[in-house]
Structures are given as structure tokens and as C-alpha cells.
N, C-alpha and C positions, 0 to 999 in steps of 0.2 A: 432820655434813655440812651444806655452805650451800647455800645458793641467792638468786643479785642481792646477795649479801655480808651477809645476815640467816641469823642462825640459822633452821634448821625449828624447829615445834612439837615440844615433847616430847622434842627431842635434849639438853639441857641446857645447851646452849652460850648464852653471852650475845647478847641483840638489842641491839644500839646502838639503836632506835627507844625502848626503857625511857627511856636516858639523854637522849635530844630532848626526851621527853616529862615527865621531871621537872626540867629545864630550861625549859623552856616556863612550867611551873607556877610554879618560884621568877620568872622574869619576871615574871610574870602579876600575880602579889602583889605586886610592887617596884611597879606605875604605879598610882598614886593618880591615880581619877579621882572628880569632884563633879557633880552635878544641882545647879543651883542652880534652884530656884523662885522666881519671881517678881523675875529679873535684869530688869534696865532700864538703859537709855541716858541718865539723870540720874543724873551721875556724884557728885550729892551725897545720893541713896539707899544705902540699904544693902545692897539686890539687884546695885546695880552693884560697890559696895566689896568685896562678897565675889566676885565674878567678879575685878575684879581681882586679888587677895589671893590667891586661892588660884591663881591663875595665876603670882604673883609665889614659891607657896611649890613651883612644878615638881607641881602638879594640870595634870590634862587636866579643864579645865571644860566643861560643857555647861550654856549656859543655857536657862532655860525661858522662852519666853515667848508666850502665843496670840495677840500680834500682831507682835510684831518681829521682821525676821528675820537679823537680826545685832546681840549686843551685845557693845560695845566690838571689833569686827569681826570676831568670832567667829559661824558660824554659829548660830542659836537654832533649839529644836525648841516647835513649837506645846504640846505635849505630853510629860507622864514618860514616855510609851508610847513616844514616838519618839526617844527619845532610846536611842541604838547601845549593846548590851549592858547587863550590869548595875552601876550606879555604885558606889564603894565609899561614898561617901558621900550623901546628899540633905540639903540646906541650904532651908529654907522660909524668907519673906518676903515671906508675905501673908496676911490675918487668919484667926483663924483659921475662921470662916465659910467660907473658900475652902479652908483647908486642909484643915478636914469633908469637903468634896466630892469634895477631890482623893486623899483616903487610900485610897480600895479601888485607885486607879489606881498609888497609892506602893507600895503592900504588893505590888499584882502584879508590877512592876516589880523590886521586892526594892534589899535594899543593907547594907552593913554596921552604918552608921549613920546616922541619920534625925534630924538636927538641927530640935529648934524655937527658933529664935530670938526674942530678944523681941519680942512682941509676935502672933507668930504661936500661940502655948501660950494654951489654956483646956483648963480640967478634961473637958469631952466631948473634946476632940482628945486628952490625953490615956487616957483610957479606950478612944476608939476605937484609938488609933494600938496600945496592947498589946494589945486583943485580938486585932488583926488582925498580932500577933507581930513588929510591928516594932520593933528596937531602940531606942531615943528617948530623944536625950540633951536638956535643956532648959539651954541655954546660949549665947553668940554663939560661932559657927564662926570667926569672924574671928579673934578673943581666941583663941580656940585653938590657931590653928595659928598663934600667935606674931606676929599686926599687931595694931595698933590702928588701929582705925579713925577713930579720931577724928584720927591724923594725913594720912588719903588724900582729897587733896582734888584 
């Protein structure tokens, strides 16, 4: 027996809402989104290179930054906190002094993987960043996802 065109509970009949809803899921995991940390509007930085970059590789980028409020015209959020849902990726590039500070705020936030890029990696950021069980790749994000940076100028 139906009702509004959904199975009842407990009748055994199929709910079309299962199949939305594991559709929903496979979407979900198809969009690659990135936190960039310490994105900037000097477009011969590497904060900007990776916003572009990963925008160039079909990422939804969110940049971070506590004073700008659009890079590369992209809306920017002050903060990882503000930044809409949880990112698949976070990309840091800035020392790592800032990225000490910024980690209890990373790990709350969550993501799948938490890139330090050069220059952003010391041995405490490291320790801190796995205790606080976040994944932590130490590599350029750029290089990864197939640019190089040194040709975006």
C-alpha cells in the first residue's frame, strides 16, 4: 500500500527517496571543492596560483583570506570557519607560525586532505596537524593536480 507515491513503512515495497538519496551521495563525492589558505590577489604568489589552478582543474575554490574580500573575483571568506560546508581539500600558504594557529580551526572544520605546501611545513605543524587527525599530505597542491606553476603567470 502507498501513500503520495512512497512506499509505507514495513510494507516492503521500494521508496524511490533511497534512490534520491544515493544519487545525492555519488554527486556529492563527484564536486571537488579546495579551502585555499592564505589566497592573495598577487597573482605572482602562490596563494593566488593555486586558486587559479585549481579553478582551471573544475575545483570549487574557496579562498581564505582575513582581509580581502574577493580573489581573483571570487568571493573570499575571513576565515576556514566560514567557509560553506566541509572542503574536500585545504591547501595552506602561509608560515607555518600561522598555520600553528590556524590548525584547531582546520581540524574543526575537517576535509579529506590537508595539504602543506612548501614552506608552510615544520616539524610542530606536523605533529600538531596528526594529532589533531588530520590527513597531511606535504607536497605542492599545484604539482598535483597536474599544473605547474611556474608556467602561470
Amino acid at each position: 500500500m502507498e501513500s503520495c507515491g512512497y512506499a509505507l513503512p514495513g510494507s516492503g515495497e521500494h521508496d524511490p527517496r533511497m534512490d534520491i538519496s544515493a544519487k545525492y551521495d555519488t554527486l556529492k563525492s563527484m564536486i571537488k571543492t579546495v579551502a585555499i589558505i592564505g589566497a592573495s590577489n598577487d597573482r605572482s604568489k602562490y596563494g593566488n596560483k593555486a586558486v587559479r589552478a585549481f579553478r582551471q582543474q573544475g575545483f570549487i575554490v574557496y579562498p581564505v583570506h582575513p582581509k580581502d574580500l574577493r580573489v581573483e573575483n571570487i568571493p573570499a571568506y575571513r576565515s576556514i570557519l566560514d567557509v560553506p560546508g566541509r572542503p574536500t581539500k585545504i591547501s595552506v600558504y602561509v608560515p607555518p607560525s600561522v598555520v600553528l594557529k590556524l590548525l584547531p580551526d582546520i581540524a574543526s572544520k575537517g576535509c579529506e586532505e590537508f595539504w602543506l605546501n612548501p614552506g608552510s611545513e615544520s616539524p610542530e605543524v606536523m605533529v600538531e596537524a596528526e594529532r589533531l587527525g588530520l590527513n597531511v599530505i606535504q607536497a605542492c597542491s599545484i604539482v598535483a593536480i597536474g599544473q605547474d606553476p611556474h608556467q602561470m603567470d
